[in-house]
N, CA, C and O atoms as a GROMACS GRO file, in nm:
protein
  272
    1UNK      N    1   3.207  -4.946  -8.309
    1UNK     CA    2   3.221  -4.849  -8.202
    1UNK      C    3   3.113  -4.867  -8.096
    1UNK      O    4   3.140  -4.869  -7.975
    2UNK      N    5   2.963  -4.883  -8.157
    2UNK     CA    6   2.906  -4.901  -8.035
    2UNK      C    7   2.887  -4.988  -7.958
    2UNK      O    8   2.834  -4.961  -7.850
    3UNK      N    9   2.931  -5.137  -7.993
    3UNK     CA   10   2.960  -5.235  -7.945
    3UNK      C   11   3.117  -5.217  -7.813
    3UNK      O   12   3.140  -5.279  -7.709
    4UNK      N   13   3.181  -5.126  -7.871
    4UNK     CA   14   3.279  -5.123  -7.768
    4UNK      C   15   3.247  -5.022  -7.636
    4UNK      O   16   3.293  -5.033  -7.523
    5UNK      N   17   3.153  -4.922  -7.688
    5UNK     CA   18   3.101  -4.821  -7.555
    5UNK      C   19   3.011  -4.946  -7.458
    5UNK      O   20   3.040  -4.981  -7.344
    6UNK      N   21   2.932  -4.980  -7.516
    6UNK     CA   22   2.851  -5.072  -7.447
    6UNK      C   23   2.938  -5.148  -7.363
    6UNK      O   24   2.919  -5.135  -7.242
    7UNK      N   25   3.041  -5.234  -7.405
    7UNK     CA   26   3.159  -5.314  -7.317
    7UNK      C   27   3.249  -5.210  -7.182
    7UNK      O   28   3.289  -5.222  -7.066
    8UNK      N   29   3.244  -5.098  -7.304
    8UNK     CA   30   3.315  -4.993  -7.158
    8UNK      C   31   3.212  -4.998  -7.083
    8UNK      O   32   3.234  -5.067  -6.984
    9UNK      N   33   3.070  -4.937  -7.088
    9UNK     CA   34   2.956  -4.895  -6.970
    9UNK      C   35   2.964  -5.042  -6.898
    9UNK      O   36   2.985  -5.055  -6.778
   10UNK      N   37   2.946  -5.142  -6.983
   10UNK     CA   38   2.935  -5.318  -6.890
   10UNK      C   39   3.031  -5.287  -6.784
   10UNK      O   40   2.982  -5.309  -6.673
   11UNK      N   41   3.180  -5.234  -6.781
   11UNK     CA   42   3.301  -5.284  -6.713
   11UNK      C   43   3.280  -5.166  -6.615
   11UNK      O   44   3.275  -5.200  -6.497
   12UNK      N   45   3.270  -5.045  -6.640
   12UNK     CA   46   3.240  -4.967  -6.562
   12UNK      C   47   3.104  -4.993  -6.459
   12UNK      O   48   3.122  -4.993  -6.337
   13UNK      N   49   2.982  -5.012  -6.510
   13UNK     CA   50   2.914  -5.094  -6.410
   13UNK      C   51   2.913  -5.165  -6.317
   13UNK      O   52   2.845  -5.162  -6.214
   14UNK      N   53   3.028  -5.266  -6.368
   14UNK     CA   54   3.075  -5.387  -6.269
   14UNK      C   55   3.222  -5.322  -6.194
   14UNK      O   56   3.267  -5.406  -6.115
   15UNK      N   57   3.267  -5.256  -6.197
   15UNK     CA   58   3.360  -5.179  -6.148
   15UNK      C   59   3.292  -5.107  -6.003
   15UNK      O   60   3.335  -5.116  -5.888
   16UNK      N   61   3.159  -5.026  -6.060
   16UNK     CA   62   3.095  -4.935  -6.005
   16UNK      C   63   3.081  -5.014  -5.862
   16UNK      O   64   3.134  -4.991  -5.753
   17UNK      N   65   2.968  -5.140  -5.914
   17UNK     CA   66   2.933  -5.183  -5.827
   17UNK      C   67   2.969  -5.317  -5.714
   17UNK      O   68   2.905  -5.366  -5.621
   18UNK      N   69   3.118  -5.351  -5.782
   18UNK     CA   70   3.209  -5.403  -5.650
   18UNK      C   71   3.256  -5.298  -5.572
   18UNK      O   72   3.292  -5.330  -5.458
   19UNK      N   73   3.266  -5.170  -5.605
   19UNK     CA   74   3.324  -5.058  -5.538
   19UNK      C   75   3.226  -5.051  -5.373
   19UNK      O   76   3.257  -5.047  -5.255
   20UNK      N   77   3.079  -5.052  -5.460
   20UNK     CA   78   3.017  -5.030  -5.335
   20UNK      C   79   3.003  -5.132  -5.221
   20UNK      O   80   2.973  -5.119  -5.102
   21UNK      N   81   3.042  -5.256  -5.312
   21UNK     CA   82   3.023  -5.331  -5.240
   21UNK      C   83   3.146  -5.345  -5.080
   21UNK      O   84   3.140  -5.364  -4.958
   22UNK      N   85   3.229  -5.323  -5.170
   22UNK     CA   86   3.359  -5.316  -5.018
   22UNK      C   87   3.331  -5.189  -4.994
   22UNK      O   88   3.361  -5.168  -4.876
   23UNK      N   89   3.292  -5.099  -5.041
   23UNK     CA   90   3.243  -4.959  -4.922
   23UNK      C   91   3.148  -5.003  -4.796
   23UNK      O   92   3.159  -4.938  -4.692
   24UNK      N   93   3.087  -5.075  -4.800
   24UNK     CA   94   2.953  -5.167  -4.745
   24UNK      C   95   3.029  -5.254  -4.668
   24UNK      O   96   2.985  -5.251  -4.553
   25UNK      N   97   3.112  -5.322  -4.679
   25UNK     CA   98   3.223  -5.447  -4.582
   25UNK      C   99   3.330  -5.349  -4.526
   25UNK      O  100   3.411  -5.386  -4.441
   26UNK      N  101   3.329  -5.219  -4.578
   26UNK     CA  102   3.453  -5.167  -4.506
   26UNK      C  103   3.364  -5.083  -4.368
   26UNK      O  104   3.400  -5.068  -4.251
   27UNK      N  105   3.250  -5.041  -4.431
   27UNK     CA  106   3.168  -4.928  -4.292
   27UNK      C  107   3.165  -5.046  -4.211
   27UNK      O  108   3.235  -5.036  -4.111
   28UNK      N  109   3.081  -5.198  -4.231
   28UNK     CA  110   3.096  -5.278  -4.116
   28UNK      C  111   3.188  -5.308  -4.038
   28UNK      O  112   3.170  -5.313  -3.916
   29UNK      N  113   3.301  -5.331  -4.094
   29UNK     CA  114   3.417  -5.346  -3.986
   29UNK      C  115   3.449  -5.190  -3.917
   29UNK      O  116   3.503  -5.192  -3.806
   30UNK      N  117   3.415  -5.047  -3.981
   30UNK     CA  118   3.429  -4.956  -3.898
   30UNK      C  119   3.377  -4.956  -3.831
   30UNK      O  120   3.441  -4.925  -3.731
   31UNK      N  121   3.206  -4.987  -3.796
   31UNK     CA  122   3.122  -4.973  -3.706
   31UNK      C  123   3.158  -5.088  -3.592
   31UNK      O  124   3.113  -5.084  -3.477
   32UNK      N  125   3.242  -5.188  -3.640
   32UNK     CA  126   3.226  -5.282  -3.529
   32UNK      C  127   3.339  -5.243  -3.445
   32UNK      O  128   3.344  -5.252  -3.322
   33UNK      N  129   3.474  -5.174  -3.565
   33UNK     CA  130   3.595  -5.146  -3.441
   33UNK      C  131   3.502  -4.989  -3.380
   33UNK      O  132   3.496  -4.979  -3.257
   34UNK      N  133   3.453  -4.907  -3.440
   34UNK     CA  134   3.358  -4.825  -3.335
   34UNK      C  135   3.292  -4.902  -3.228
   34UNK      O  136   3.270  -4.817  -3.142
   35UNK      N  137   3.271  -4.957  -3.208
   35UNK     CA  138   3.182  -5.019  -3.133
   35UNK      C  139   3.272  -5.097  -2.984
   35UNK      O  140   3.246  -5.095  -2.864
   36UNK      N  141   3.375  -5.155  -3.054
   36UNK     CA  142   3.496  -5.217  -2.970
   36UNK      C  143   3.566  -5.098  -2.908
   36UNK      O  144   3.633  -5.122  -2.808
   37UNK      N  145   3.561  -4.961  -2.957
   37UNK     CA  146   3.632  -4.847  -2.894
   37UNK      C  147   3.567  -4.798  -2.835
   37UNK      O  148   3.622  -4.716  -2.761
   38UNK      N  149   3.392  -4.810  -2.818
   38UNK     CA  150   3.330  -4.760  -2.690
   38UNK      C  151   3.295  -4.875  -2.606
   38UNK      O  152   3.249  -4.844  -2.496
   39UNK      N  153   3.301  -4.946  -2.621
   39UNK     CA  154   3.308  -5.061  -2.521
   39UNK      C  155   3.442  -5.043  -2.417
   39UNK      O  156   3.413  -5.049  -2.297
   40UNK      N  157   3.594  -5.021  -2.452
   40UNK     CA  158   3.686  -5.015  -2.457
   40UNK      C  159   3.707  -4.871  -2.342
   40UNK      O  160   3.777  -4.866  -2.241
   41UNK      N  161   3.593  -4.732  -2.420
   41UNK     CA  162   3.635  -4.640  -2.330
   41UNK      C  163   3.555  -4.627  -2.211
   41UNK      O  164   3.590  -4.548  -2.123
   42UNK      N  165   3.419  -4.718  -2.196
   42UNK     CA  166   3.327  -4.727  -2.110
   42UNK      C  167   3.430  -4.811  -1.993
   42UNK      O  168   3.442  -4.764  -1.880
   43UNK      N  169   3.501  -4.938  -2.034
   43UNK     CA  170   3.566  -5.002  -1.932
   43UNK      C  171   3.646  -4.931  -1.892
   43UNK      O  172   3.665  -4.971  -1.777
   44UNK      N  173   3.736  -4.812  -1.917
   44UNK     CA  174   3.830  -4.735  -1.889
   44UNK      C  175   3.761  -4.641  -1.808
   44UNK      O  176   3.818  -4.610  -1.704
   45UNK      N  177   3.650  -4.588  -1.833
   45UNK     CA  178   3.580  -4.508  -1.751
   45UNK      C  179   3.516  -4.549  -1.630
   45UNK      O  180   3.485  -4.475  -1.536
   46UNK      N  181   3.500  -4.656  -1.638
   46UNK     CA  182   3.499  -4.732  -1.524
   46UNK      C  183   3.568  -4.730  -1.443
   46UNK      O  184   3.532  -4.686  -1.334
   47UNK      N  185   3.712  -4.785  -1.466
   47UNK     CA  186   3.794  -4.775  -1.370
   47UNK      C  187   3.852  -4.656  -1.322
   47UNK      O  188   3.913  -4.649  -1.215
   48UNK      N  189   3.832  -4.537  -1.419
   48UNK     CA  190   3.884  -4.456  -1.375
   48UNK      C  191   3.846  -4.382  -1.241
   48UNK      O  192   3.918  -4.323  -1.161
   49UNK      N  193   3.672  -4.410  -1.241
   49UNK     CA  194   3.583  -4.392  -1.140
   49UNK      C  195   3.590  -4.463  -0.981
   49UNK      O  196   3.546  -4.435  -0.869
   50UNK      N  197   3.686  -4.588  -1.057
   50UNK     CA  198   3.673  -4.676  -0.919
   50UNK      C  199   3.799  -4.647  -0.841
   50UNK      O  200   3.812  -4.623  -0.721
   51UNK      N  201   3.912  -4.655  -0.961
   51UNK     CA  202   4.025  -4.566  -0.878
   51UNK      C  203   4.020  -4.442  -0.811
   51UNK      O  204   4.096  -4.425  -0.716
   52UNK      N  205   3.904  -4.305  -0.864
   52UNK     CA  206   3.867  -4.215  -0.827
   52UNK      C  207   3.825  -4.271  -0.631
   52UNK      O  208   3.877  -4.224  -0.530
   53UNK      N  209   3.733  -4.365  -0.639
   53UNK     CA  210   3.670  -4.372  -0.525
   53UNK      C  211   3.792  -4.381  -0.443
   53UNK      O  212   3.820  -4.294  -0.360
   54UNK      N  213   3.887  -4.518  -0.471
   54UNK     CA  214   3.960  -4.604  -0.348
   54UNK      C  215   4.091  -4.497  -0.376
   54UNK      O  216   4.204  -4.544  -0.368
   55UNK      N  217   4.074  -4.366  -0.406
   55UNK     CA  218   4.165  -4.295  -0.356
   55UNK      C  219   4.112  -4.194  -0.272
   55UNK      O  220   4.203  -4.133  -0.215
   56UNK      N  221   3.999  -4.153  -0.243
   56UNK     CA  222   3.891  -4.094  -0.179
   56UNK      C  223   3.902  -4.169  -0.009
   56UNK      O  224   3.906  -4.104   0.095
   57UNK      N  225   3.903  -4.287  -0.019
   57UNK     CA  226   3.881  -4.372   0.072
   57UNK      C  227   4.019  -4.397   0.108
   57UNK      O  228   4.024  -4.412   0.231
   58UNK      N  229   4.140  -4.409   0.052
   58UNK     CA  230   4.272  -4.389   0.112
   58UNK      C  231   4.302  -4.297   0.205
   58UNK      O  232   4.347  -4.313   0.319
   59UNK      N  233   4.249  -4.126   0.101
   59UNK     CA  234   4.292  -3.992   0.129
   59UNK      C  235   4.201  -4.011   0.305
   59UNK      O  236   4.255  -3.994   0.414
   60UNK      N  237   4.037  -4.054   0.278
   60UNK     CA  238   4.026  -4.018   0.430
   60UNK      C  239   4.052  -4.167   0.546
   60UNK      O  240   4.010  -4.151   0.660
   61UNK      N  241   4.096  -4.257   0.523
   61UNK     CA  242   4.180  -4.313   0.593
   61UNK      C  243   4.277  -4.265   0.657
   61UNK      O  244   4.274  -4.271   0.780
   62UNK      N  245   4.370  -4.214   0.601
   62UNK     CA  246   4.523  -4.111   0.640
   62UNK      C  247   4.471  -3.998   0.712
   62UNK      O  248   4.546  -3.957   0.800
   63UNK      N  249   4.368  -3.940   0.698
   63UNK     CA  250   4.312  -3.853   0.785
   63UNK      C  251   4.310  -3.894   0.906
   63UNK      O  252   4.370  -3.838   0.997
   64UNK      N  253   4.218  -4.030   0.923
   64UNK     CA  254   4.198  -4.056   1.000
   64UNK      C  255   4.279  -4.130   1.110
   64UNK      O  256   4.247  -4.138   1.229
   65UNK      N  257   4.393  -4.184   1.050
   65UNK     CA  258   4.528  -4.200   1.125
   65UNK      C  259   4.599  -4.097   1.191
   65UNK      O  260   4.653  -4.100   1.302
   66UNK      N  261   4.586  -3.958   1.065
   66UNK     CA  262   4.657  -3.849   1.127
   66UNK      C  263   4.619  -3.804   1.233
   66UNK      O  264   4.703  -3.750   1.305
   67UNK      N  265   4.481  -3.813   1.274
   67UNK     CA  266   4.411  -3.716   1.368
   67UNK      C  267   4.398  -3.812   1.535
   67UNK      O  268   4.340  -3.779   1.638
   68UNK      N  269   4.493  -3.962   1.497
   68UNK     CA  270   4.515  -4.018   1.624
   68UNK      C  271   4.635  -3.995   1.658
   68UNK      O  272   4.677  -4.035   1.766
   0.00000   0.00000   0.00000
């Protein structure tokens, strides 16, 4: 019997600790697609800013047509 608990604790050990191990390879790839999704919303925010402007600069263009 105690030869077989010992084999269970061995397998459970090694169980334990591949577990953590892909917990550890799985946060890295979260942090990196985190990382690709603020990269991602910074470029979006970007443009959203730039389209913000060159519609700013349309709107008073047309003004400035209108008022000739």
């Amino acid at each position: 019997m105690t030869y077989q608990k010992f084999a269970v604790l061995g397998i459970f050990v090694a169980l334990l600790s591949l577990s953590c191990r892909d917990t550890e390879k799985e946060e890295k790839e979260l942090n990196q697609k985190l990382e690709q999704i603020e990269s991602v919303e910074q470029a979006v925010d970007s443009t959203v800013n730039d389209v913000d402007q060159k519609a700013s600069e349309v709107e008073e263009m047309i003004q400035e047509l209108d008022s000739i």
